[in-house]
Each structure stands twice: as structure tokens, then as C-alpha cells.
PADO-588374 format. One line per field, with one value per residue: residue number from 1; x, y, z of N, C-alpha, C in turn. Coordinates in steps of 0.001 Angstrom, whole numbers, plus 500000, padded with zeros to 6 digits. Layout:
BEGIN
i NUM / ...
nxx X / ...
nyy Y / ...
nzz Z / ...
caxx X / ...
cayy Y / ...
cazz Z / ...
cxx X / ...
cyy Y / ...
czz Z / ...
This chain:
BEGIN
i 1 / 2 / 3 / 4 / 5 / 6 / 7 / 8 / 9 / 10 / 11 / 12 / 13 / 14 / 15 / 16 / 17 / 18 / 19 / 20 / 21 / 22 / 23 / 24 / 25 / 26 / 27 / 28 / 29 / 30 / 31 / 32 / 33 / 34 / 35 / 36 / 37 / 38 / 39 / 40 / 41 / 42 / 43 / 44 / 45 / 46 / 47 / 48 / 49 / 50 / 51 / 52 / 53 / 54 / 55 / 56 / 57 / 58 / 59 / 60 / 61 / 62 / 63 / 64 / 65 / 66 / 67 / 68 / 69 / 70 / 71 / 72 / 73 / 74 / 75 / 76 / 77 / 78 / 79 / 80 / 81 / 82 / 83 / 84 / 85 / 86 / 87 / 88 / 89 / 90 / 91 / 92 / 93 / 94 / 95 / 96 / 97 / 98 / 99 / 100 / 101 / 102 / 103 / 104 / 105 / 106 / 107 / 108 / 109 / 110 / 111 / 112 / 113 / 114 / 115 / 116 / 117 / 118 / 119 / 120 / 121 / 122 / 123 / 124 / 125 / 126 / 127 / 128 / 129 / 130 / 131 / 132 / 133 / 134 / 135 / 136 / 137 / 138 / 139 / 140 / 141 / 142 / 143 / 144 / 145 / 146 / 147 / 148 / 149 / 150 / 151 / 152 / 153 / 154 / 155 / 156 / 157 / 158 / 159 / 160 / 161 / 162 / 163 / 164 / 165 / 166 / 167 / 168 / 169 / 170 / 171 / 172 / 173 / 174 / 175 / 176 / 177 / 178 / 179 / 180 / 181 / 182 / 183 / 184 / 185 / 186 / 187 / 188 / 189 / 190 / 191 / 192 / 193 / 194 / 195 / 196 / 197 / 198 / 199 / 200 / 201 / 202 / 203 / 204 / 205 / 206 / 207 / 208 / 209 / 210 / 211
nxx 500834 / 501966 / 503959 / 502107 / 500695 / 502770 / 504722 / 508000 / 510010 / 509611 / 508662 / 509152 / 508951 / 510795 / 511699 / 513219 / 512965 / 512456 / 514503 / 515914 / 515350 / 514787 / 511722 / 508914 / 507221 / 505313 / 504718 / 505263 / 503991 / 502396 / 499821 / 497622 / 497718 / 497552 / 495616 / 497383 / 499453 / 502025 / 505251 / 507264 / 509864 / 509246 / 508668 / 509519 / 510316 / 508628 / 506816 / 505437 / 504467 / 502524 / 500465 / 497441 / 497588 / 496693 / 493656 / 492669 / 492871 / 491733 / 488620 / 489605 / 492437 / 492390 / 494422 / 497001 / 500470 / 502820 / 505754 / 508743 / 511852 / 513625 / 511824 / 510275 / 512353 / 513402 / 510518 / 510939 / 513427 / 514677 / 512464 / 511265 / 512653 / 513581 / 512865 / 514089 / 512754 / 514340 / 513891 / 514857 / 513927 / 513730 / 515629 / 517857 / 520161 / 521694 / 520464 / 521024 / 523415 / 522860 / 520354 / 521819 / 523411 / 521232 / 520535 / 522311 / 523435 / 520695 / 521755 / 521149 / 522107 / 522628 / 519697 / 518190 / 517647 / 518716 / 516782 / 516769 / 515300 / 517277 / 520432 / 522377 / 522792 / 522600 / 525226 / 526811 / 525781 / 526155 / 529078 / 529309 / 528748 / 526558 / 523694 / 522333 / 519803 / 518453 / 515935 / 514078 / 512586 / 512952 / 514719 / 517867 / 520299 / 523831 / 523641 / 525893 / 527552 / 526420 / 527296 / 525861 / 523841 / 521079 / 518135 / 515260 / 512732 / 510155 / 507034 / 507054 / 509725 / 510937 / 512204 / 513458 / 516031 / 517208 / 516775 / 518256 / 520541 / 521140 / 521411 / 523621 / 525272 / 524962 / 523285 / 520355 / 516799 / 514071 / 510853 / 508129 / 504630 / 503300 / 500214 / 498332 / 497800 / 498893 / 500715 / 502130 / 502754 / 503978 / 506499 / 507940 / 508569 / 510728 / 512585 / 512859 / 514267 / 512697 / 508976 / 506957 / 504211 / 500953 / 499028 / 500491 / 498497 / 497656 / 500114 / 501222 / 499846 / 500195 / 502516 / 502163 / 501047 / 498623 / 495388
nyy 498794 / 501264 / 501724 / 502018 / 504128 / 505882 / 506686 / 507826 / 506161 / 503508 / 502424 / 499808 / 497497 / 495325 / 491890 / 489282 / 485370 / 482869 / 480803 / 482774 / 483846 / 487201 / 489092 / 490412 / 492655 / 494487 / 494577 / 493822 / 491077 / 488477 / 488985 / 491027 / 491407 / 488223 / 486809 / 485349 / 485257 / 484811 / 486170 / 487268 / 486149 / 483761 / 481772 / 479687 / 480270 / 478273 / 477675 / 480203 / 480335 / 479786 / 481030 / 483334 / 486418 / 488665 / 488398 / 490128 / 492143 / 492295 / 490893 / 490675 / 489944 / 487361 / 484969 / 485431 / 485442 / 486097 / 488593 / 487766 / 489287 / 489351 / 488572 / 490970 / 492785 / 492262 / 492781 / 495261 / 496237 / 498599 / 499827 / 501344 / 502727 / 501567 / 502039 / 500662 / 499699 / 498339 / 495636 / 495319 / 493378 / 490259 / 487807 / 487501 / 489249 / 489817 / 490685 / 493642 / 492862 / 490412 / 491765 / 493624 / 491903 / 490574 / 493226 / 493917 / 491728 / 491324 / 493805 / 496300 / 498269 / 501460 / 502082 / 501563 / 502503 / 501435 / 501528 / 502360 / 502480 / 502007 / 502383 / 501498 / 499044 / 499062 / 499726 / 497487 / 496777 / 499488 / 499139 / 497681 / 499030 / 499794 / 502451 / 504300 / 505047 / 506946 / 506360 / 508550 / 510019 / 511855 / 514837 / 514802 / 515435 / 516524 / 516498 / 516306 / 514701 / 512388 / 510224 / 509357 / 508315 / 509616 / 511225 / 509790 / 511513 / 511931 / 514147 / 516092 / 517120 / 518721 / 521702 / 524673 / 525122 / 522640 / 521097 / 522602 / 521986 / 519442 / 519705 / 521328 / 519034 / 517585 / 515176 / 513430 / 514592 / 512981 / 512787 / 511574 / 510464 / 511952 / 512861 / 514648 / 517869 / 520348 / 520141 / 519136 / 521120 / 522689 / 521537 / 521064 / 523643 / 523727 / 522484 / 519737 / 516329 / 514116 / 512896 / 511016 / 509194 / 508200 / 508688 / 508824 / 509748 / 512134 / 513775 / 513843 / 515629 / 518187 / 518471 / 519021 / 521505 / 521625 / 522680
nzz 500000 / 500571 / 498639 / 496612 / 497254 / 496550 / 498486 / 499854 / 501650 / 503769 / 506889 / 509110 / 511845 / 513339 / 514736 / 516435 / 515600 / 517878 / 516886 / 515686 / 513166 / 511440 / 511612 / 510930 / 513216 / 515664 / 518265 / 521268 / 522264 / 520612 / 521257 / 520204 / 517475 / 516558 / 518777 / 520411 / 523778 / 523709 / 523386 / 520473 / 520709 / 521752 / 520354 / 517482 / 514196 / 512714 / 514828 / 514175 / 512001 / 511451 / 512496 / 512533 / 511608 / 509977 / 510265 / 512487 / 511435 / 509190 / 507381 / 504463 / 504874 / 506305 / 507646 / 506866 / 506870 / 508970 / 507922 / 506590 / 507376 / 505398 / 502659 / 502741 / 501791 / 499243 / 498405 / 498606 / 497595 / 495045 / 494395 / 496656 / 499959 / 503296 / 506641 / 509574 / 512055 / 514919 / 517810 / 520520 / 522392 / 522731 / 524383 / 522757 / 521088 / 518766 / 516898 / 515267 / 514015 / 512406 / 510782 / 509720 / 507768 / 506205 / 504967 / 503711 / 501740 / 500302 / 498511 / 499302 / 501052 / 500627 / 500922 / 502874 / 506370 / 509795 / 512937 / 516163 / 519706 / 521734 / 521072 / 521466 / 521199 / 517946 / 517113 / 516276 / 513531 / 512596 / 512222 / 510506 / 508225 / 507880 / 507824 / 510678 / 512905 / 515820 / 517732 / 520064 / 522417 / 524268 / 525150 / 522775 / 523344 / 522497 / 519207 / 517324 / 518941 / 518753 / 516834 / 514713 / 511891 / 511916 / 513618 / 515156 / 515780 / 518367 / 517664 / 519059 / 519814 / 518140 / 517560 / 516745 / 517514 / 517831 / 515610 / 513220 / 515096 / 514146 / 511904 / 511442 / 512395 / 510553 / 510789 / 510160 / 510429 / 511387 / 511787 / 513780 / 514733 / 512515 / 511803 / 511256 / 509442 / 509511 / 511070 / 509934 / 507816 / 509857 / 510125 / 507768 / 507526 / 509302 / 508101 / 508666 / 507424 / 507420 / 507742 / 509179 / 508848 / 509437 / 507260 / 504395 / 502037 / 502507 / 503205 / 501128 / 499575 / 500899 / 500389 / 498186 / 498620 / 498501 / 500325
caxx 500000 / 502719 / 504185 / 501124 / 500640 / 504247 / 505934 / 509938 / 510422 / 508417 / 508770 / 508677 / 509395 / 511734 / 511915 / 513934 / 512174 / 513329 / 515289 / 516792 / 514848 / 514059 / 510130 / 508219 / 506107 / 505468 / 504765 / 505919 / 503867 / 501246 / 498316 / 496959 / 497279 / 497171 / 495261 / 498725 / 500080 / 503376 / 506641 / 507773 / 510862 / 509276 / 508356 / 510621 / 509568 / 507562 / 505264 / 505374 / 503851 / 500904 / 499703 / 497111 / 497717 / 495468 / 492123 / 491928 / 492413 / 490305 / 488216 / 490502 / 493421 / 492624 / 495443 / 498297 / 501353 / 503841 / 506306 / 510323 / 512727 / 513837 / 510570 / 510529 / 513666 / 513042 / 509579 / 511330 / 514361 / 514393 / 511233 / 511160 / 513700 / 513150 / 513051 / 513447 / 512957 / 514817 / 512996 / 515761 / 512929 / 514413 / 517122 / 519307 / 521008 / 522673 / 519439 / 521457 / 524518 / 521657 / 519722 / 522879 / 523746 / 520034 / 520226 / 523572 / 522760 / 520146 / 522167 / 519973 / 523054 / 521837 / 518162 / 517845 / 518013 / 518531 / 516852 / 516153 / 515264 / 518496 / 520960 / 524231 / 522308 / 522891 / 526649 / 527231 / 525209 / 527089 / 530449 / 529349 / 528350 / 525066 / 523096 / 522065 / 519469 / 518702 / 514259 / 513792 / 511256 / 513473 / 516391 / 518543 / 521518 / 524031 / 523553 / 527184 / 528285 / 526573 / 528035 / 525027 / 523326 / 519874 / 517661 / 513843 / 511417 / 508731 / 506935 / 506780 / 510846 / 511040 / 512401 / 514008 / 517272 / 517248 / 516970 / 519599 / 521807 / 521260 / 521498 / 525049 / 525731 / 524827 / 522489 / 519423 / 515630 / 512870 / 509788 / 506796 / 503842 / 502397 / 498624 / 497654 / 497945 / 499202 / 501794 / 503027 / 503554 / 505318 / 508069 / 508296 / 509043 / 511575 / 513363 / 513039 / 514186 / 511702 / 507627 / 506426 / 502446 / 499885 / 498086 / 501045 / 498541 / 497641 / 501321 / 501943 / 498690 / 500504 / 503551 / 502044 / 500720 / 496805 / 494675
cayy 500000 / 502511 / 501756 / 501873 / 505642 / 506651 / 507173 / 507614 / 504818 / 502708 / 501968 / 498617 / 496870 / 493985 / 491210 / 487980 / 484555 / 481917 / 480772 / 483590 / 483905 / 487963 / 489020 / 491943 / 492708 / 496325 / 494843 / 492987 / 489701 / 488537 / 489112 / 491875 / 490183 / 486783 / 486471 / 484452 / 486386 / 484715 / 487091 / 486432 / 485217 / 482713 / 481024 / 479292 / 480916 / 477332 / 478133 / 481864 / 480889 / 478827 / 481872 / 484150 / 487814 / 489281 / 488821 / 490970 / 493762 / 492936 / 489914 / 490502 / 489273 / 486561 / 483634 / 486389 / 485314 / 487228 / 488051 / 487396 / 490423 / 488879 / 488913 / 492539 / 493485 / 491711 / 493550 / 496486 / 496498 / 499136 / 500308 / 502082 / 502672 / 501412 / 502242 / 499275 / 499683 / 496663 / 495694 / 494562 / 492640 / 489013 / 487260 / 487221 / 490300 / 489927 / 491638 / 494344 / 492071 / 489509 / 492250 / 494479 / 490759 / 490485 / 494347 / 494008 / 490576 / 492188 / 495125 / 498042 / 499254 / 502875 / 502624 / 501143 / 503258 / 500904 / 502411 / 501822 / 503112 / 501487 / 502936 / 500648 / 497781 / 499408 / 499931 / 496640 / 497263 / 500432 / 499024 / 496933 / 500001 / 500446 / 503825 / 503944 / 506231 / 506864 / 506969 / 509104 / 510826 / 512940 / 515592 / 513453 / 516056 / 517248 / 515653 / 516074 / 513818 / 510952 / 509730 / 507922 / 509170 / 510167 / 511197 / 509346 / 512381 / 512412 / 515406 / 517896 / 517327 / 518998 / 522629 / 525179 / 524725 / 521056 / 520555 / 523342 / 521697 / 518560 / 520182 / 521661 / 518065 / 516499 / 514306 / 513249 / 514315 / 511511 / 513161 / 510628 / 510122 / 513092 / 512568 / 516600 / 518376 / 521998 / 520075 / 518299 / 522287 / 523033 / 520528 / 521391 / 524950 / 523932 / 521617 / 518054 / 515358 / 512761 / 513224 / 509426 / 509152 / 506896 / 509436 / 509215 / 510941 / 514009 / 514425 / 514348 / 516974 / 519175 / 518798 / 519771 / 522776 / 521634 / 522762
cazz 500000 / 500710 / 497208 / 495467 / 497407 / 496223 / 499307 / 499540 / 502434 / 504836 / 508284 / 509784 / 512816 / 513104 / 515377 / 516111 / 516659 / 519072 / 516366 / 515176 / 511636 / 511345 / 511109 / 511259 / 514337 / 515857 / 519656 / 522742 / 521936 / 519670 / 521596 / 519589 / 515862 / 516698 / 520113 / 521488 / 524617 / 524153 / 522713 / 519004 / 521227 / 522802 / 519385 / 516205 / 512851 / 512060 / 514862 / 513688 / 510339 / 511495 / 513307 / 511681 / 512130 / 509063 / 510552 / 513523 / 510675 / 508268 / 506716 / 503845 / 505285 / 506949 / 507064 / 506342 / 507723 / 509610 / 506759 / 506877 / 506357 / 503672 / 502255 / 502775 / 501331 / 498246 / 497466 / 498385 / 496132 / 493984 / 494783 / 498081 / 501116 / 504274 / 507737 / 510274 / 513603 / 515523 / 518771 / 521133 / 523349 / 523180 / 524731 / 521812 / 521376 / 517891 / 515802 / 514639 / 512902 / 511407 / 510138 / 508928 / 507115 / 505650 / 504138 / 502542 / 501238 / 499252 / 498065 / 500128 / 502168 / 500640 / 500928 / 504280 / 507658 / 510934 / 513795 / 517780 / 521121 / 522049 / 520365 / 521720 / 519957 / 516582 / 516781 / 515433 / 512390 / 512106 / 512052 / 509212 / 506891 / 507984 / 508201 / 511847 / 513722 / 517079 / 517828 / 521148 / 522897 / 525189 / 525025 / 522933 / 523380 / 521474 / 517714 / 516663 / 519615 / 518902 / 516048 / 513879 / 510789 / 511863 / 514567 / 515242 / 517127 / 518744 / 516846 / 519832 / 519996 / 516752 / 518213 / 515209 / 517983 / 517200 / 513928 / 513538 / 515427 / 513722 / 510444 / 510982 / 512237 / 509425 / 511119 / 509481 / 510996 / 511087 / 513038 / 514246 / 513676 / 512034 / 511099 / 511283 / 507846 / 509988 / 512110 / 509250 / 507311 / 510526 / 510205 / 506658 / 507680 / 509928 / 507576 / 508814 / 506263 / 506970 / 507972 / 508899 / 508849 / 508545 / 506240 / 503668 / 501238 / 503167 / 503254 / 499663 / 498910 / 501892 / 499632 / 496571 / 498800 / 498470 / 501890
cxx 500865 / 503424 / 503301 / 500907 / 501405 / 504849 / 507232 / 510355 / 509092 / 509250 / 508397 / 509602 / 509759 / 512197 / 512686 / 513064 / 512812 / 514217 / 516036 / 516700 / 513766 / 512592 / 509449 / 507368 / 506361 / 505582 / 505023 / 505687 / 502708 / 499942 / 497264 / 496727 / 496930 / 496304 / 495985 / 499134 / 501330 / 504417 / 506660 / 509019 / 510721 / 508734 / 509291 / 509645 / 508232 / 506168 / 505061 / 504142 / 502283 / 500089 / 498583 / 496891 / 497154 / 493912 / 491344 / 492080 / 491622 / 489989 / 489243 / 491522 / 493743 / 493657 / 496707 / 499427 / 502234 / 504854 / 507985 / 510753 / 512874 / 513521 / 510169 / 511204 / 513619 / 512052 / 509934 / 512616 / 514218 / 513178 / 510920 / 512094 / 513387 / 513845 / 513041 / 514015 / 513030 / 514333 / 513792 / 514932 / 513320 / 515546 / 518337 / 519119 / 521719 / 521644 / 519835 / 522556 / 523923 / 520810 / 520414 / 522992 / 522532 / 520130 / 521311 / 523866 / 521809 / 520346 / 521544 / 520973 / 522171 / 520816 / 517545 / 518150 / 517750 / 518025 / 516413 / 515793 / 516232 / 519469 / 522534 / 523578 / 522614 / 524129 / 526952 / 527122 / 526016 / 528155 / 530708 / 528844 / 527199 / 524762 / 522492 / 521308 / 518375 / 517131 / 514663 / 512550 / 511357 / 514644 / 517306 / 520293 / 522439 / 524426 / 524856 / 528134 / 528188 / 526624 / 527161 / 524140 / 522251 / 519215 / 516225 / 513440 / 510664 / 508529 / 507170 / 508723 / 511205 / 510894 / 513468 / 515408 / 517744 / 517344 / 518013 / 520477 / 522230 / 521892 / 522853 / 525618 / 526057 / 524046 / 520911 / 518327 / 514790 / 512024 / 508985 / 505659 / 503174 / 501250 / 497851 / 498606 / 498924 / 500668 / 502722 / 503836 / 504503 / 506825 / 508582 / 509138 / 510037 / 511939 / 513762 / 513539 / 513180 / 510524 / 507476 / 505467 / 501686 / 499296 / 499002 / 500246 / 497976 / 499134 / 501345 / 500940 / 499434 / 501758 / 503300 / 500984 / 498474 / 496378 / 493792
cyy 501252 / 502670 / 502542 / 503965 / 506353 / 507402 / 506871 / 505979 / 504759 / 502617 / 501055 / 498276 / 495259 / 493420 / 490013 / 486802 / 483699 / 481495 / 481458 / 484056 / 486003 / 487948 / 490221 / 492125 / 494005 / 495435 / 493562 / 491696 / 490182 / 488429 / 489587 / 491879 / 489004 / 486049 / 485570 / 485451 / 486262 / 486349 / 486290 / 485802 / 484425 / 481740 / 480356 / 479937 / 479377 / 477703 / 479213 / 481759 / 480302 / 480091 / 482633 / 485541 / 489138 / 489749 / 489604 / 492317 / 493842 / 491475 / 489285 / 490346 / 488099 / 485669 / 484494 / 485952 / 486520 / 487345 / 488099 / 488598 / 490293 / 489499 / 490147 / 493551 / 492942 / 492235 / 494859 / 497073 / 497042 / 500028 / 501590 / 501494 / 502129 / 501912 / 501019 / 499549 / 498591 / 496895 / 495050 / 493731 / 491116 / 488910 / 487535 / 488757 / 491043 / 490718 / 492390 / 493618 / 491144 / 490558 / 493469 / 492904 / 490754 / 492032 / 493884 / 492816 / 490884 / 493464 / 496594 / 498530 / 500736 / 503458 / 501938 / 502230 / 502038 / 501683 / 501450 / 502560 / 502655 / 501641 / 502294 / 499208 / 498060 / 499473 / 498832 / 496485 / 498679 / 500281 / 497883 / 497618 / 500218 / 501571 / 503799 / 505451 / 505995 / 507190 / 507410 / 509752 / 511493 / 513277 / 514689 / 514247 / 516736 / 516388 / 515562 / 515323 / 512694 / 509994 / 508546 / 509221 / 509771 / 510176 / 511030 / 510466 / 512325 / 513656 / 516484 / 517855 / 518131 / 520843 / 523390 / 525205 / 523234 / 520441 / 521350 / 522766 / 520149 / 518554 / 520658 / 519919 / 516951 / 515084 / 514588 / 513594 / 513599 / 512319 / 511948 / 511120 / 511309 / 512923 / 513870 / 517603 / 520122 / 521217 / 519472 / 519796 / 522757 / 522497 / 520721 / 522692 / 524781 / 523429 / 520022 / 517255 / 514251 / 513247 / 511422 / 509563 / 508035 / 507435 / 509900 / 510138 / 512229 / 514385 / 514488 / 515166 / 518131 / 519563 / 519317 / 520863 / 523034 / 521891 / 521717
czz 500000 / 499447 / 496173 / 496042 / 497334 / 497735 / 499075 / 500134 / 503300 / 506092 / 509013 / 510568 / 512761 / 514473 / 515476 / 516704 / 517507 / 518254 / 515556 / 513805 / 512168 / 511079 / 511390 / 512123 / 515161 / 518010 / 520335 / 522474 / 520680 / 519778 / 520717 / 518147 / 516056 / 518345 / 521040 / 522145 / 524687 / 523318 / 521356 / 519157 / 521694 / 521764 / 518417 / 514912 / 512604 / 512678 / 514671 / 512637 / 510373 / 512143 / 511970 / 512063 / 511351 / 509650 / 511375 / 512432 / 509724 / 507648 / 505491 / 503553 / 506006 / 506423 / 506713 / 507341 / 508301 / 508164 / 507535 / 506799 / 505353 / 502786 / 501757 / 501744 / 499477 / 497544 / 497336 / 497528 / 495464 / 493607 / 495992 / 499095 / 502046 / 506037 / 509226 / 511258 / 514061 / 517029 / 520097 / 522322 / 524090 / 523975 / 523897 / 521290 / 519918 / 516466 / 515035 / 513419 / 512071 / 510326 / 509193 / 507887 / 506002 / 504673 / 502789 / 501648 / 500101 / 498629 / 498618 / 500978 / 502535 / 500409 / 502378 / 505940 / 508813 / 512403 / 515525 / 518447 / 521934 / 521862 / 520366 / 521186 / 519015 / 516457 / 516092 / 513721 / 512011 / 511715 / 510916 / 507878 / 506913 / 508481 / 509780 / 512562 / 515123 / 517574 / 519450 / 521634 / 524010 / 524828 / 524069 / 522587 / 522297 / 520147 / 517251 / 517657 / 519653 / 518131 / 515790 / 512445 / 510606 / 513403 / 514315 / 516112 / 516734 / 518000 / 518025 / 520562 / 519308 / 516911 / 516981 / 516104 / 517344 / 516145 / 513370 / 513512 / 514759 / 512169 / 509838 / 511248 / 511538 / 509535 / 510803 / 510692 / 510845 / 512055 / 512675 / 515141 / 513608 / 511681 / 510708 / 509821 / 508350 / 510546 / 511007 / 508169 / 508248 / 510091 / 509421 / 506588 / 508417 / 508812 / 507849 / 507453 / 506060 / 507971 / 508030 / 509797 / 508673 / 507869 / 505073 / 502317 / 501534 / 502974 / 501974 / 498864 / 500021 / 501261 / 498530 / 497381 / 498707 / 500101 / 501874
């Protein structure tokens, strides 16, 4: 869908399962797609795939599996960038060097951004040529000290100091989640580099200046 509505990149969340096979999942367990309360760490991809995580959103998904990175990276090739937020939740630890392995594997070095709320998880992935940025939702100091290529804000971080200072740093802006057609001209007026919405096409009528 985000293809088909011409956005630049997407934003998905990336998990590891008990056996260590990447997968996309935004939260803690799979209560809330699949009515299982366990973790996607407390599973192996086989029982991953038997699950069905389509139908609590819509009739027309029922039976949808979880999909792979892989998977991912493959429809996205060439197509659109991505944004993948890694979920350091499990036991195993190594998410960032599996999923730096999985980008550059499929040639996306320079259409992929790695991001966390963790930010010493990603170094590994960094030190293998990956783009690396840092999601927050407080102060996250001074941008030219912390040596990664982008910063994730919250929108009401998003201060004409801040982006500034990010801007001489050379560190990338990512604001979240914009849904408001006024807050999203703000950001514009400051200069953010990246707007990420669930209403990708309000944003691109706010870009072509339509009210």
C-alpha cells in the first residue's frame, strides 16, 4: 500500500524469533494480531507461520502470515527505502549484525536506515556500513556527539534549535507520527528530512501545497 501511494520509504518493525529467523512485528507479543500472549521470542519461525495475524484487521486478510525480512527486502528492492525499527525485546542480542547481514545481502546498504530506542544495539550494524538512527522521545543532546546518521522524534521534539543543530551536524531528521495536515507544514518549515504518517497521502497533497 505505501508503494502503490508513492511514498519515499516505509517503516517497519523487526523482530527475532526463538530461532533467530528475522520478522516483522510492531509489539511485545502477539496478543493483539494473533490472540497468542506469548513474545515472538518465545516462538521458532515454524510456529510463527501457522499463526494468523490478518484477521483481527480485516476479513481481507485473513490467514496472512507474519512476513520474513527477507521477504521485505526483496519487494522492496528498487522500489522504496526502508526504515526498520529493531525491537531489542528478546534474549538474543545479535538483531542488529543479522539484520545488517540480511540488508547488505540484498544490496539496500543505501536505501535502508537501521533504527532503535536502544541505540548501543545498533553499533554493530554500524560498524558493518550500515546507516544507523537513534528513535527518542526525550532531550537526545548534542547531535554532533553521537556519532550515527539520523535522529527518530517524537513530533513535539522537533524545536528550530534542534533541527539546527542537527542540520550543521549532518544528522538526518525523522519526526513521528504526524497525522495533522498543519503540524506536518510546521516541520516542513523547519526543515526536517523525513515526515512518517499513517496518512502518507495528506502528506503528499501538503507537499504539493493543496489545503
Amino acid at each position: 500500500l505505501a508503494m502503490a501511494q508513492g511514498v519515499d520509504a516505509c517503516e517497519v518493525d523487526v523482530q527475532a524469533t526463538a530461532d533467530g529467523v528475522l520478522v516483522l512485528l510492531h509489539d511485545r507479543s502477539l496478543l493483539r494480531v494473533a490472540g497468542d500472549p506469548r513474545p515472538i521470542w518465545g516462538l521458532t519461525y515454524a510456529e510463527v507461520q501457522r499463526l494468523d495475524v490478518g484477521s483481527w484487521f480485516s476479513p481481507r486478510f485473513a490467514g496472512e502470515p507474519i512476513p520474513r525480512l527477507e521477504q521485505v527486502l526483496e519487494l522492496a528492492r528498487g522500489r522504496i527505502a526502508l526504515n526498520l525499527e529493531l525491537k531489542f525485546a528478546g534474549p538474543d542480542q545479535r538483531l542488529a549484525e543479522r539484520a545488517a547481514d540480511l540488508v547488505r545481502a540484498a544490496g539496500m546498504v543505501d536505501s535502508c536506515l537501521l533504527t532503535s530506542e536502544f541505540l548501543p544495539g545498533l553499533r554493530p550494524a554500524q560498524a558493518l556500513g550500515l546507516h544507523i538512527g537513534w528513535v527518542v522521545e526525550t532531550d537526545p543532546g548534542d547531535p554532533a556527539a553521537l556519532d550515527l546518521n539520523a535522529l527518530s522524534l517524537h513530533a513535539r521534539l522537533t524545536t528550530p534549535a534542534l533541527v539546527g543543530a542537527c542540520r550543521r551536524a549532518g544528522v538526518e531528521t525523522h519526526v513521528w507520527t504526524v497525522n495533522q495536515g498543519a503540524e506536518m507544514r510546521r516541520l516542513m518549515e523547519l526543515g526536517v528530512t523525513a515526515i512518517i504518517t499513517d496518512v502518507p497521502v495528506l502528506l503528499r497533497r501538503v507537499l504539493g501545497g493543496v489545503n
